[in-house]
C-alpha positions in Angstrom: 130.7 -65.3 62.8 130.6 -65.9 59.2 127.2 -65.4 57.3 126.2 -65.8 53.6 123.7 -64.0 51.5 122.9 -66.3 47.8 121.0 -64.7 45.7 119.5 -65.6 42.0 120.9 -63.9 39.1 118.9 -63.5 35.8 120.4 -63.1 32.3 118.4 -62.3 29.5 119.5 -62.9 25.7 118.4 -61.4 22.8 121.1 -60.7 20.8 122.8 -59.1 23.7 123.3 -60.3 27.2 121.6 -58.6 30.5 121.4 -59.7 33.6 118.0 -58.6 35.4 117.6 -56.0 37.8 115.4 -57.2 40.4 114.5 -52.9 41.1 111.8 -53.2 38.2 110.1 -55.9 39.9 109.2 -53.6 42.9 108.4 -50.8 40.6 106.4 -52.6 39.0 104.1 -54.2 41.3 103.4 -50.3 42.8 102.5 -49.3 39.7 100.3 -52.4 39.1 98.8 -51.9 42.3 98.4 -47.8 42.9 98.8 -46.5 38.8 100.9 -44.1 40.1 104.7 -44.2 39.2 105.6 -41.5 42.3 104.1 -44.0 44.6 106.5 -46.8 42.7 109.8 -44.9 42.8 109.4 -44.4 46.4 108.3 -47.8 47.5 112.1 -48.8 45.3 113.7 -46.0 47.3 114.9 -44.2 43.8 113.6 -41.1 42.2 110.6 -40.5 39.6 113.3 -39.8 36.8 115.4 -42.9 37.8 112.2 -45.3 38.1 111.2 -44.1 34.5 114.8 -44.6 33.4 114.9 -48.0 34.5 111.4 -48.9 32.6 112.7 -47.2 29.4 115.8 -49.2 29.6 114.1 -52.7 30.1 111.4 -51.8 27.1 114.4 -51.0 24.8 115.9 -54.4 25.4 112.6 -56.3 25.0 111.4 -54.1 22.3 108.1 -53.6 23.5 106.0 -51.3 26.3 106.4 -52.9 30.0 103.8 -49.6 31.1 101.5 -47.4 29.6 100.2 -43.9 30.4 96.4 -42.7 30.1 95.0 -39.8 30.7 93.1 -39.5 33.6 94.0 -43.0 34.8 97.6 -42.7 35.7 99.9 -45.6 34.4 99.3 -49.3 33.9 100.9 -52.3 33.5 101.5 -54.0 29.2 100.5 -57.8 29.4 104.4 -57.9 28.7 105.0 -56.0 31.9 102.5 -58.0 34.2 103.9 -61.3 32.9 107.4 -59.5 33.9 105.9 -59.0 37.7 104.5 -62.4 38.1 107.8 -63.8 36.9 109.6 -62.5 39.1 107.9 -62.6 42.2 107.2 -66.4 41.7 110.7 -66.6 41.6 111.5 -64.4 45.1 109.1 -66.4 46.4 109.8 -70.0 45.6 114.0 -69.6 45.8 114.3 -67.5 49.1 113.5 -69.8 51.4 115.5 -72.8 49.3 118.6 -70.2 48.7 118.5 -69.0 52.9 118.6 -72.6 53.4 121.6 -73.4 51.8 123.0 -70.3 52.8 123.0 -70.9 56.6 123.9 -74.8 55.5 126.7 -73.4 54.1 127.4 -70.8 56.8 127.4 -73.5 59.8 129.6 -76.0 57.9 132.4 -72.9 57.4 131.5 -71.6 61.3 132.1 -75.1 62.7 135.4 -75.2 61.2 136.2 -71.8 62.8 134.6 -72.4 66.3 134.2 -75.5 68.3 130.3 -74.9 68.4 128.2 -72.8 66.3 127.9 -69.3 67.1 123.7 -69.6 66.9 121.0 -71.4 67.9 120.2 -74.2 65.0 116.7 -73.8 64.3 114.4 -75.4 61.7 111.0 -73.5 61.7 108.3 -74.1 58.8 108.1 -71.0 56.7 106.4 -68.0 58.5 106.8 -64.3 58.9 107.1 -63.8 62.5 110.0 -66.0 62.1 111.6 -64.2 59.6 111.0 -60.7 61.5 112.8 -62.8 64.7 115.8 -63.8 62.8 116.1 -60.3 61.5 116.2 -58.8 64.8 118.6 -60.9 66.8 120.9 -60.4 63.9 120.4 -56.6 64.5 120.9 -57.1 67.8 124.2 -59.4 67.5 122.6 -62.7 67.8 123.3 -65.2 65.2 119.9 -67.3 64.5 120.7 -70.1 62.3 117.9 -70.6 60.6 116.3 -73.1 57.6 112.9 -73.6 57.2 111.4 -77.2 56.7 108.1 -78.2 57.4 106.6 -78.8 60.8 106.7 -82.3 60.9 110.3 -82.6 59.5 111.1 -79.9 62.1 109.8 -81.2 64.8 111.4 -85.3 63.8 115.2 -82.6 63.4 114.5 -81.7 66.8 113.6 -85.3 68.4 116.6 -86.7 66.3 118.9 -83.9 67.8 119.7 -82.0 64.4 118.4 -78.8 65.7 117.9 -77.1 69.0 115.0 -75.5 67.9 111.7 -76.5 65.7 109.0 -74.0 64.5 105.3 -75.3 64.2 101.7 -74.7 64.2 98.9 -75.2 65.7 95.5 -74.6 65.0 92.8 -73.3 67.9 89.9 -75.1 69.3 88.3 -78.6 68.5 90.2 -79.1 65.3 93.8 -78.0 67.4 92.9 -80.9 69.7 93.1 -83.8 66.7 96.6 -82.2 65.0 98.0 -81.9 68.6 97.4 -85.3 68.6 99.6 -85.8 65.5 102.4 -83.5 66.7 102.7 -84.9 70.1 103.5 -88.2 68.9 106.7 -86.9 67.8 107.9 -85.6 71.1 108.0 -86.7 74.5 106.1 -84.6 76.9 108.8 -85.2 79.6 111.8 -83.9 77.5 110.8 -81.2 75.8 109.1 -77.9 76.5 107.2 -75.1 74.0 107.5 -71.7 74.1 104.7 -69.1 72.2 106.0 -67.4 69.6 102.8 -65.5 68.0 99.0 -66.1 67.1 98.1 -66.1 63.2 95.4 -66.2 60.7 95.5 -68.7 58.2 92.5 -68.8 55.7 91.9 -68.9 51.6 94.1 -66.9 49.4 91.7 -65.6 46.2 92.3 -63.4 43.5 91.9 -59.2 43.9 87.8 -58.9 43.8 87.7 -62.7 44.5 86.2 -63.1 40.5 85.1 -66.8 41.6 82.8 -66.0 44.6 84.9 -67.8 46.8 83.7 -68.1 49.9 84.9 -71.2 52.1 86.4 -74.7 51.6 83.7 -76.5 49.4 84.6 -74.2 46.9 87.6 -75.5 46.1 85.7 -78.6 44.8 83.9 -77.1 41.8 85.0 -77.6 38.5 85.7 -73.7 37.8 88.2 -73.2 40.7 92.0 -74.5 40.8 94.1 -74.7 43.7 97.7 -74.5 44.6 98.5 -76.2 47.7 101.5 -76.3 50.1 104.0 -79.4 50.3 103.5 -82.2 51.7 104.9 -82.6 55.8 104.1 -78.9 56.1 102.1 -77.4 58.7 99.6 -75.6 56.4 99.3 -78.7 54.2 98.3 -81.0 57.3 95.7 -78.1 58.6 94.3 -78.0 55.0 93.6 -81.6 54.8 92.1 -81.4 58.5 89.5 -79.4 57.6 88.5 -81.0 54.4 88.0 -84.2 56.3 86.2 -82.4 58.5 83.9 -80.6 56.2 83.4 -83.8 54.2 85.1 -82.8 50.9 87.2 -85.6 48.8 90.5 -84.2 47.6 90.3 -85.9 44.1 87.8 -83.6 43.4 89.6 -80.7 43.8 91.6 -78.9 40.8 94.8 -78.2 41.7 95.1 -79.9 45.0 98.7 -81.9 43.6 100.3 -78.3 43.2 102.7 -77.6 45.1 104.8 -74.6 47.0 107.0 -74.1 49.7 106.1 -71.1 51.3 102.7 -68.7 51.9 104.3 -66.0 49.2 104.8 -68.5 46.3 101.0 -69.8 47.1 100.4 -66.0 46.6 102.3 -65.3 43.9 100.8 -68.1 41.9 97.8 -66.6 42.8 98.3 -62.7 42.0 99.7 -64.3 38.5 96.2 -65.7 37.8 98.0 -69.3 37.6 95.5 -70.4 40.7 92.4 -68.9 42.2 92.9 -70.1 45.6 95.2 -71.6 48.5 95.6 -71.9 51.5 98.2 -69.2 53.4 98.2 -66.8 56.1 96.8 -63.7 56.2 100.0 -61.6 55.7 100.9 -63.5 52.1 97.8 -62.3 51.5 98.0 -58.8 51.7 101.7 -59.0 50.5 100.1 -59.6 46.9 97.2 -57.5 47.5 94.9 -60.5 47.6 91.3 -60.9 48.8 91.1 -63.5 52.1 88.7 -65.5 53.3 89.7 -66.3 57.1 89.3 -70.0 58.5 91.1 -70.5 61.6 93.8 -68.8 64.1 97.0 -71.1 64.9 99.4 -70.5 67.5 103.1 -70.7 65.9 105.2 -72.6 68.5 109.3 -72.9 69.3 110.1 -76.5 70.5 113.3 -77.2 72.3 114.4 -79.7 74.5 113.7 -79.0 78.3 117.5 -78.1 78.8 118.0 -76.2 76.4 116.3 -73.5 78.4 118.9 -73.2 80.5 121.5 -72.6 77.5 122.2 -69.0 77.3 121.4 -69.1 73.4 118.1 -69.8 74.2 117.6 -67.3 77.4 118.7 -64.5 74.9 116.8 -65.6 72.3 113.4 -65.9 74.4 114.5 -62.1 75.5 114.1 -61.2 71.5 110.8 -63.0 71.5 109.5 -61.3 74.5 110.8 -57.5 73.8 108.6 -54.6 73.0 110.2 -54.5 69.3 109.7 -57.5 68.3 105.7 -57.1 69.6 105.8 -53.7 67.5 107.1 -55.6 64.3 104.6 -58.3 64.6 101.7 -55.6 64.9 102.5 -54.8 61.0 101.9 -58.3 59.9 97.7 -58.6 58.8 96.1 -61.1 60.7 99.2 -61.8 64.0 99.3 -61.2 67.5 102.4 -61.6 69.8 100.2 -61.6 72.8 101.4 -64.2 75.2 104.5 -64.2 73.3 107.6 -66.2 75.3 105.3 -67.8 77.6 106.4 -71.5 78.1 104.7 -75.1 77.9 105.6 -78.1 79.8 103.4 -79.5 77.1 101.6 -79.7 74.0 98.5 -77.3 73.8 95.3 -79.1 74.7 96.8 -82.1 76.1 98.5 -80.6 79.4 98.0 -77.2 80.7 100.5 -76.7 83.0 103.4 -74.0 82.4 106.4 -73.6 83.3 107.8 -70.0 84.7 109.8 -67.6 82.4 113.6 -68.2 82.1 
């Protein structure tokens, strides 16, 4: 099966041409966040001397310091070199997701003219890490998991329309779960399609290291000090954050930021860590990706929707077999704020509406 990796290239002008190693960017954000270049050079998996080689290099071409040593405090980021970081993980953050997108578009179209049928499971999930850690590991294992991130509503319309055999959403627990069920069961017959648990995760505010503002829940976003950076609109996160504005009272228009948009948790974060925002809203991992403070709001459980025969396609037996292994529990463990308890258990309908189950294929 034929697979495709797209990835961004940088070049930098001035006078000569560059292109950009992405390696500073890693050795960069250690050193921002430890002061310690040993600690950077092995997070980049080179040595001290080649870390500090690769610094030295960049600050000859820019012509000014990217780090500075003190004595007694280690090593510390220019303004140059934290402008540098941000840059760059804005940019991981808001092009992966678009660039894996058009890279399994891409992948399928040129599979399809090889096979009769794709080789993987068509999925459209909206952006989480679990999700990510699954495709990873039924690659390793040999399973091709053809997967593009859209948000959970345009996943879950793919799915009805027949576009995908898979959809990834969210769902929040408790009271508020029970009104956005409401909303996502609208777009799929309870008699057609089933729901299998894929993991439980934290979602909550996303504030600066030391949370400067005092942030401490929603109706904090409303003062005039504060600005937001909010997810897209038809995503998941986006519907759960204007949930629980309604429900706490708070008027949008009044909030700072609130028409700023991102595609995924890690560019929300990355706005954030770049002191472009002081707050969004994102799961608990993003968080502590870009060693942000977090003030927790709810717990969702992320959902895989298929249709009820697709259960019975082999594809999706062996893909339920990655959900429910001990390795993928172990990787989820890592991730701050997720469970995979309960993970591969199946729905014969939404949460909170139906209770009944259906065995384990």
């Amino acid at each position: 099966m034929i697979r495709i990796d797209i990835r961004p290239v940088w070049r930098f002008r001035s006078g000569t041409e560059r292109e950009f190693d992405f390696e500073l960017i890693t050795i960069l954000a250690e050193i921002d966040a430890t002061g310690k270049l040993t600690i950077a050079a092995q997070a980049a998996g080179v040595s001290y001397r080649h870390a500090w080689n690769v610094i030295s290099d960049w600050e000859e071409f820019f012509g000014a310091k990217l780090v500075t040593k003190e004595r007694g405090r280690g090593s510390r980021l220019t303004v140059l070199g934290e402008r540098l970081l941000w840059a760059g993980r804005r940019a991981q953050a808001r092009l992966e997701p678009e660039l894996e997108n058009l890279a399994a578009d891409f992948a399928r179209t040129l599979n399809e003219s090889v096979h009769e049928a794709p080789a993987g499971l068509v999925t459209l999930a909206s952006h989480d890490f679990a999700v990510a850690a699954l495709r990873d590991l039924a690659l390793s294992g040999g399973f091709g998991l053809d997967l593009q991130y859209k948000g959970s509503f345009d996943a879950l319309a793919a799915l009805r329309r027949g576009e995908c055999d898979v959809a990834g959403f969210h769902v929040p627990e408790g009271k508020l779960g029970e009104l956005i069920t409401r909303r996502y069961a609208e777009c799929l017959p309870l008699d057609e399609f089933r729901l299998a648990s894929l993991v439980t995760r934290t979602q909550g505010l996303m504030v600066r290291n030391g949370n400067p503002k005092g942030i401490g829940g929603l109706q904090d976003l409303a003062r005039p000090d504060v600005r937001m950076v909010n997810r897209q609109r038809g995503s998941g996160t986006r519907a759960l954050l204007e949930f629980l504005l309604s429900s706490a009272g708070i008027e949008r228009d009044r909030i700072h930021g609130y028409e700023t948009e991102e595609m995924t948790h890690g560019a929300v974060a990355a706005l954030i860590a770049g002191h472009q925002a002081d707050a969004g809203l994102g799961v608990q991992a993003a968080s502590a990706l870009y060693r942000l403070d977090f003030v927790p709001l709810c717990v969702e459980r992320y959902y895989l929707a298929c249709r009820t025969e697709t259960l019975q396609d082999d594809r999706m037996k062996r893909l339920l077999q990655f959900v429910r292994s001990e390795r993928f529990s172990t990787i989820v463990a890592t991730l701050p704020g997720y469970s995979a308890e309960g993970a591969g258990s199946v729905l014969a309908a939404f949460p909170q509406t139906e209770k009944a189950t259906a065995p384990r294929t």
